[in-house]
C-alpha positions as CSV (number, residue, x, y, z in Angstrom):
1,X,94.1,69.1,111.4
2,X,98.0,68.7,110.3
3,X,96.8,70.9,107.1
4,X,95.2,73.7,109.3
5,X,98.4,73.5,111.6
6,X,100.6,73.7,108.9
7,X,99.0,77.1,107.6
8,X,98.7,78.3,110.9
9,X,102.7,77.8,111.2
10,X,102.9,79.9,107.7
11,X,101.0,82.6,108.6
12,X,102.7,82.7,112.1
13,X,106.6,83.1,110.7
14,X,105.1,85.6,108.4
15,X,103.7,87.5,111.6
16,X,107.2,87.0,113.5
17,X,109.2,87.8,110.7
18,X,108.1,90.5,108.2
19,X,111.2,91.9,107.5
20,X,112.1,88.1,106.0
21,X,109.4,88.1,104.1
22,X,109.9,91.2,102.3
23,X,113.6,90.6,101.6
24,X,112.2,86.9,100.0
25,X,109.8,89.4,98.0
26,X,112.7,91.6,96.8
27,X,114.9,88.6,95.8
28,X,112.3,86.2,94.2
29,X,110.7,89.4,92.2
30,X,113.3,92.0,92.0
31,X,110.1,94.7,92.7
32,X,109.8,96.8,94.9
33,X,107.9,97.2,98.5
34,X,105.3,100.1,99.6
35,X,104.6,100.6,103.5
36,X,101.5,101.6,104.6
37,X,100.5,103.1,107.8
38,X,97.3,103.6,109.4
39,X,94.5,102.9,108.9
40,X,93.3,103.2,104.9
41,X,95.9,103.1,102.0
42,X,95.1,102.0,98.3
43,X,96.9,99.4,98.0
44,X,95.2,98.2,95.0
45,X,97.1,100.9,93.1
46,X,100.2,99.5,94.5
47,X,99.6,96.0,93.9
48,X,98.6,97.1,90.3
49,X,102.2,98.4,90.0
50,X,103.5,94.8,90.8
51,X,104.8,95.8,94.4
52,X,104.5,94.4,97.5
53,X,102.0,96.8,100.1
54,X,103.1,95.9,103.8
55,X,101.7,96.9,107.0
56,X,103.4,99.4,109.1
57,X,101.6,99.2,112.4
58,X,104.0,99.6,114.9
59,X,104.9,96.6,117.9
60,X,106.9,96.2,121.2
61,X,110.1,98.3,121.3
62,X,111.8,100.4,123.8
63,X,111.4,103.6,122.7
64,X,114.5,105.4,122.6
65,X,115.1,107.6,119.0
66,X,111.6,108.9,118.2
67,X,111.3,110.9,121.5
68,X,113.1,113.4,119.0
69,X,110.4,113.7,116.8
70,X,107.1,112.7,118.6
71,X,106.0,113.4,122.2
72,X,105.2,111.1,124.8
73,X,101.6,111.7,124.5
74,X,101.6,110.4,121.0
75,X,100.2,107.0,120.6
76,X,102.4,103.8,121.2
77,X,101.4,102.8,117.3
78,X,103.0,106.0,116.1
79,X,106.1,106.0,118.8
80,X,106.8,102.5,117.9
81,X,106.5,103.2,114.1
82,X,109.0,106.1,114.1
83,X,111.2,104.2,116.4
84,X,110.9,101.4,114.4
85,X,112.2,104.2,111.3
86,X,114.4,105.2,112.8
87,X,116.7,102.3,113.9
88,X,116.2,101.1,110.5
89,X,113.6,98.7,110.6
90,X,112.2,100.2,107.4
91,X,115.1,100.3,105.1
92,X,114.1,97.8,102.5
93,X,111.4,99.1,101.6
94,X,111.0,101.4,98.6
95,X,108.9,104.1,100.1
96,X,105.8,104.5,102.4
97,X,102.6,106.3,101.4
98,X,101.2,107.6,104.8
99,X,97.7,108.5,105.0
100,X,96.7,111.3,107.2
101,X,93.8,110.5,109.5
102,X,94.8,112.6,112.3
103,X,96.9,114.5,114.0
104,X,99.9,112.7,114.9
105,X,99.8,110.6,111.4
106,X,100.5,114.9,110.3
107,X,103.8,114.4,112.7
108,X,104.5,111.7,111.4
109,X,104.5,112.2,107.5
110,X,106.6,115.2,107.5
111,X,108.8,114.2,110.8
112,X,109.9,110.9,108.1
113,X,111.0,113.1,105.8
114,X,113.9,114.2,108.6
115,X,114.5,111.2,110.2
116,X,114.3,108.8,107.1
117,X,115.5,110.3,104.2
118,X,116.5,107.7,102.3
119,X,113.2,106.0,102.5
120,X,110.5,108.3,100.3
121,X,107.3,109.4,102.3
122,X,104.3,110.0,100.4
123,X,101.3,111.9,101.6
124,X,97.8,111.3,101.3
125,X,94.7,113.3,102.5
126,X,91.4,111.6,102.7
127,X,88.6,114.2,103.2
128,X,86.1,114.4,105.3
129,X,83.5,115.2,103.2
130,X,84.0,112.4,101.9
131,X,80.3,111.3,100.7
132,X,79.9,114.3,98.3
133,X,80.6,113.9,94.8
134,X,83.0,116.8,95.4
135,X,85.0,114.8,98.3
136,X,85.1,111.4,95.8
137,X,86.9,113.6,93.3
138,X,88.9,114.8,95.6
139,X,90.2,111.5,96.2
140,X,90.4,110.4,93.4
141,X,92.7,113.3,92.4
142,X,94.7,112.0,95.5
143,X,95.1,108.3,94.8
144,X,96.1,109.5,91.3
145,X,99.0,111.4,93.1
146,X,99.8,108.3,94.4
147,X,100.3,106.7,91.1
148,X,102.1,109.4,89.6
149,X,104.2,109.2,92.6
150,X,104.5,105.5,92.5
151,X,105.3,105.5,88.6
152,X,108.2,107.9,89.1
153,X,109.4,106.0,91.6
154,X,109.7,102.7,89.8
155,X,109.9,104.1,86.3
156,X,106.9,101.4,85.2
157,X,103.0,102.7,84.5
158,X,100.1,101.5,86.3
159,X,97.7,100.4,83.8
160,X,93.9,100.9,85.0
161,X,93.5,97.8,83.6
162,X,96.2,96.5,86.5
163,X,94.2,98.3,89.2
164,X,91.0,96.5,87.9
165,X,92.5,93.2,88.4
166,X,94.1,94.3,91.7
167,X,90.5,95.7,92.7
168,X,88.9,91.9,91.8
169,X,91.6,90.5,93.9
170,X,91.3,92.6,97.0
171,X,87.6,92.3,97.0
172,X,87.8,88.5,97.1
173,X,90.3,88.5,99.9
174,X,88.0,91.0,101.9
175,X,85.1,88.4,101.3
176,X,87.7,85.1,102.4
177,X,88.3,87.5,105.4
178,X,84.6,87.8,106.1
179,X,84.1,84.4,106.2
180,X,86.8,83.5,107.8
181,X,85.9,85.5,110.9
182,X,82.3,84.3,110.4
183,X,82.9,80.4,110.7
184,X,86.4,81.4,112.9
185,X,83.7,81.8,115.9
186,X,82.7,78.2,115.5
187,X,85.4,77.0,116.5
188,X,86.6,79.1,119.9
189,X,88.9,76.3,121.0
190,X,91.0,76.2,117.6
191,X,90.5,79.9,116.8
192,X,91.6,81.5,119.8
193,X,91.9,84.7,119.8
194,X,95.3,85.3,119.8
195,X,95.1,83.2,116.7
196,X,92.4,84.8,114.8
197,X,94.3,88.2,115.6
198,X,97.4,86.5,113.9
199,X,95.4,85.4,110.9
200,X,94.3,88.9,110.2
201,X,97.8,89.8,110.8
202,X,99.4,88.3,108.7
203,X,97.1,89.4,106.0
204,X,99.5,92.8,106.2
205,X,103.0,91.2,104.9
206,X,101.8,89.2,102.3
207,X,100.7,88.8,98.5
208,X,97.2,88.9,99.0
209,X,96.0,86.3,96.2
210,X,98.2,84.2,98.1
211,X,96.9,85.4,101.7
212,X,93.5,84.4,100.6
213,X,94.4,81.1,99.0
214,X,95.7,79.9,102.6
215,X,92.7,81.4,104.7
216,X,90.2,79.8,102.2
217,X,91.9,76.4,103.1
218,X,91.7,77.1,106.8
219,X,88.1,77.8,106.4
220,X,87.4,74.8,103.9
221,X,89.6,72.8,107.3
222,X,87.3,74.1,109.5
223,X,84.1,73.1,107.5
224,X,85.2,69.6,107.9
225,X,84.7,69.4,111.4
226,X,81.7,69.8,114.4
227,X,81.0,73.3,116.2
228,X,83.4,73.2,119.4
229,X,81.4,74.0,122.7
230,X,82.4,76.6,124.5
231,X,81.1,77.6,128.0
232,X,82.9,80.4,129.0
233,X,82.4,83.9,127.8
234,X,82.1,85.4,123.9
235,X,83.0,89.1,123.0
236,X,83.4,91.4,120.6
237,X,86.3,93.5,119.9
238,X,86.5,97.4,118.9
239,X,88.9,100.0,119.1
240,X,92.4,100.2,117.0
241,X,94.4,96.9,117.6
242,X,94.0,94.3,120.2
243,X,98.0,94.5,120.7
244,X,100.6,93.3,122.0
245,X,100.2,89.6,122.0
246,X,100.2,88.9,125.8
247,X,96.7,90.8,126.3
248,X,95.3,87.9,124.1
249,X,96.5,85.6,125.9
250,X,95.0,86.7,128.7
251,X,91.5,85.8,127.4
252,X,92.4,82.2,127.1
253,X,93.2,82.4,131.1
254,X,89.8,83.5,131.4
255,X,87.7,81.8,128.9
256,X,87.3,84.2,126.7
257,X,86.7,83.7,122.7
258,X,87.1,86.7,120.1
259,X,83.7,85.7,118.4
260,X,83.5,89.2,116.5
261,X,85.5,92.5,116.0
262,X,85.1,96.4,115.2
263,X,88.9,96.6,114.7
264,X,90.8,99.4,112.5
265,X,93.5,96.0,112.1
266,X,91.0,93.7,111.0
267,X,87.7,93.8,110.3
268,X,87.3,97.3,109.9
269,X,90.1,96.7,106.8
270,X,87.4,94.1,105.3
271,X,83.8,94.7,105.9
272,X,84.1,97.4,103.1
273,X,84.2,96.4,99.4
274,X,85.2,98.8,96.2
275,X,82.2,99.0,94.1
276,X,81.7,97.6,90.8
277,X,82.0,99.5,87.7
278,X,83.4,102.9,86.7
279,X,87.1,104.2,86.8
280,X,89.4,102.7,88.7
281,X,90.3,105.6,91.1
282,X,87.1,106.5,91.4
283,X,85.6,103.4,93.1
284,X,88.9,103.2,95.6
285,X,87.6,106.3,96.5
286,X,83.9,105.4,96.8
287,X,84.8,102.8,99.2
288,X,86.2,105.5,101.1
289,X,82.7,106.8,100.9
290,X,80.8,104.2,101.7
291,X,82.7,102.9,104.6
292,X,81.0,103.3,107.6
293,X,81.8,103.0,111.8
294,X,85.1,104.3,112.1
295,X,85.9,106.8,113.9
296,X,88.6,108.1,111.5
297,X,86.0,108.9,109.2
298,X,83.8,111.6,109.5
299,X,80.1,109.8,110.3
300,X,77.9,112.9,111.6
301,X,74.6,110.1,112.0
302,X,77.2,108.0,114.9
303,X,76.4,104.7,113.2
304,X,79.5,103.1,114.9
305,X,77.9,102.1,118.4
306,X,74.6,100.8,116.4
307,X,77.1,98.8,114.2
308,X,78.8,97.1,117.6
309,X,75.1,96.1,118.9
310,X,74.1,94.6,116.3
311,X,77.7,92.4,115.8
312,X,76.9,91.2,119.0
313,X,73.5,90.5,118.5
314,X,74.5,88.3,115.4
315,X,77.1,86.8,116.8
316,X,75.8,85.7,120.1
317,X,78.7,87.7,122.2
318,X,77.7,88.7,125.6
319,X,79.7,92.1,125.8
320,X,82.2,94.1,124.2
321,X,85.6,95.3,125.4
322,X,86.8,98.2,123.9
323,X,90.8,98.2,123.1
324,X,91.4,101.7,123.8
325,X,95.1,102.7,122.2
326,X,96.1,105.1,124.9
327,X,96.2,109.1,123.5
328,X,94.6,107.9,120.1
329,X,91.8,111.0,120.0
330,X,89.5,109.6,117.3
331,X,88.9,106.6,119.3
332,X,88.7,108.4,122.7
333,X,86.2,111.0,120.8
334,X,83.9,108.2,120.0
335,X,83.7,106.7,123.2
336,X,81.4,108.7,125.9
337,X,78.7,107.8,122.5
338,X,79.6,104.5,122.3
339,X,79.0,104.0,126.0
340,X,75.9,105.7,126.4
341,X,74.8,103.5,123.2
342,X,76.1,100.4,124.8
343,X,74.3,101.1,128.1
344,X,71.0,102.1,126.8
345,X,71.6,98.5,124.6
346,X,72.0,96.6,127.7
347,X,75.4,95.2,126.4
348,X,78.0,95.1,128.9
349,X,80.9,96.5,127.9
350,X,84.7,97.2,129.6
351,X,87.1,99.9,128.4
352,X,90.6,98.8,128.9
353,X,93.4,101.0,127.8
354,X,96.3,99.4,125.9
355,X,100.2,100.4,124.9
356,X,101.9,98.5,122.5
357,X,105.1,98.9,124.3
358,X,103.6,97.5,127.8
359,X,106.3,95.4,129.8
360,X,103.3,94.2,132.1
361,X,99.4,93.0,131.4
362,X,98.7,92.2,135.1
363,X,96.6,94.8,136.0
364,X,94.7,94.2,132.6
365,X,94.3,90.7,133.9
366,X,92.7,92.0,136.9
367,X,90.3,94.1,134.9
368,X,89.5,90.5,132.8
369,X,89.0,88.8,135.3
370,X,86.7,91.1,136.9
371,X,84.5,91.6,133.5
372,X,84.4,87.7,132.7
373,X,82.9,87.3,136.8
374,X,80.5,90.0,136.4
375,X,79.2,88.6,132.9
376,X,78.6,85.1,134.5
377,X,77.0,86.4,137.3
378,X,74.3,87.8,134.5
């Protein structure tokens, strides 16, 4: 176990220091960084370009600068992003490419340009239609904007060639992820859930050839030893982000293991691979197409719910808690479906609303410990 704590310890300075690690990217490379904000970015295009794609998904901060450009019933991801912008959190990085999934993302992309000029924002529209041949070249017109954008900006070509190799490289680290979550809820004891949320984390601020070399060694650590027992209660995940860190610790309290996830911040970023064969652009944008159970993208059969059932048929969970990010309106559009879907299931389920920028959890602890009584009582 020294190796699986020693990776855990990696991962965890990368989580609690990402602006360290992209100034050690900078120095040791001399390249440039790209930040991505939610939910879906290419960042095979940018890795192609020999950058660094990091994570911009907001965190705990008083929020005192971006009243000025979003209001207070944005979402705490979005506040705390521009916040973060603002007080110059974001400097070092080259540019961000900002995908526009809904409303307050539109805020957000042309408020940057205003309150972050020195740090380029570049727009990117995913359509809707986004399973018609017309809506795939659509995107792929878009993600070649992006590496127009991206080869102005550092003066180097993106060979497709690059992207193919990125493409092969992301797709492996999407399948480590898989796995990892799949044996991760073998081991509730080790793999709490604050730690798998940290693992998938951490995924965010790093190479990713290297992200998957370490997770394959957790999971080859793991493999070495016996199921751990676990007699309290097993959920699954969905919403946004299971954030900030102190609500996850609150299901340790209560005996509660993470044994599966519908997350936009973890598996939701994984369960989806670029197909094989064809140009390079196009089949980042066919992934777009043949993603499916989110409720950013446009899904007119309401496959999402379905999807949730059956996670927690497979993996044994008895319920669901739904991390709603308070004022996110794709989310809170889904839910009265997911409910009725989850009731008619017979899977208990318990809708908590969350804020990044929360100075207290107790009354979610209430809520916990009310939903963990009522599931043993079944």
């Amino acid at each position: 176990m020294q190796a699986f704590t020693a990776i855990l310890n990696e991962l965890d300075h990368v989580v609690n220091h990402p602006s360290e690690a992209v100034r050690k990217f900078k120095k040791e490379t001399g390249r440039e960084v790209i930040g991505c904000l939610p939910i879906y970015v290419p960042e095979e295009i940018i890795y192609a370009g020999h950058m660094l794609p990091v994570g911009i998904w907001g965190g705990q901060t008083n929020i005192v600068k971006s009243g000025a450009y979003l209001p207070g019933f944005a979402c705490s991801i979005m506040r705390g992003i521009m916040e973060f912008a603002v007080q110059g959190t974001y400097n070092d990085l080259s540019a961000v490419i900002c995908p526009v999934h809904c409303d307050t993302l539109k805020c957000i992309g042309e408020n940057w340009k205003v309150a972050v000029p020195n740090v380029p924002c570049i727009g990117l529209v995913y359509p809707q239609n986004r399973k018609s041949e017309t809506g795939i070249a659509f995107l792929t017109a878009e993600f070649q904007q992006i590496r127009s954008q991206l080869e102005s900006l550092t003066g180097r070509p993106i060979a497709d060639e690059d992207i193919e190799n990125a493409i092969i490289i992301y797709n492996e680290h999407r399948k480590t992820m898989r796995e990892f979550s799949k044996i991760a809820r073998d081991f509730p004891v080790t793999v709490s859930p604050k730690v798998r949320h940290r693992v998938m984390k951490s995924a965010f601020f790093m190479d990713k050839a290297k992200h998957t070399m370490l997770v394959k060694a957790l999971i080859s650590e793991l493999r070495s030893l016996p199921a751990e027992e676990w007699t309290g209660s097993k959920i699954v995940l969905t919403g946004i982000i299971a954030e900030p860190d102190s609500f996850l610790d609150l299901f340790t309290d209560y005996g509660i293991a993470v044994v599966g996830d519908d997350l936009a911040h973890e598996s939701r970023q994984y369960r989806t691979d670029v197909p094989q064969d064809g140009n390079p652009l196009e089949r980042l944008a066919r992934r777009w197409a043949d993603l499916e159970g989110c409720s950013l993208a446009y899904d007119p059969a309401k496959k999402r719910g379905q999807m949730i059932i059956d996670t927690v048929k497979e993996n044994g969970a008895d319920g669901v808690i739904v991390t709603m990010m308070k004022f996110c309106e794709p989310e809170e559009f889904d839910y009265p479906i997911l409910k009725k879907e989850f009731e008619k299931a017979g899977v208990p389920h318990l809708y908590i609303e969350l804020e990044q920028q929360a100075d207290s959890v107790e009354q979610l602890r209430t809520r916990l410990q009310g939903f963990t009584e009522m599931l043993y009582r079944r």
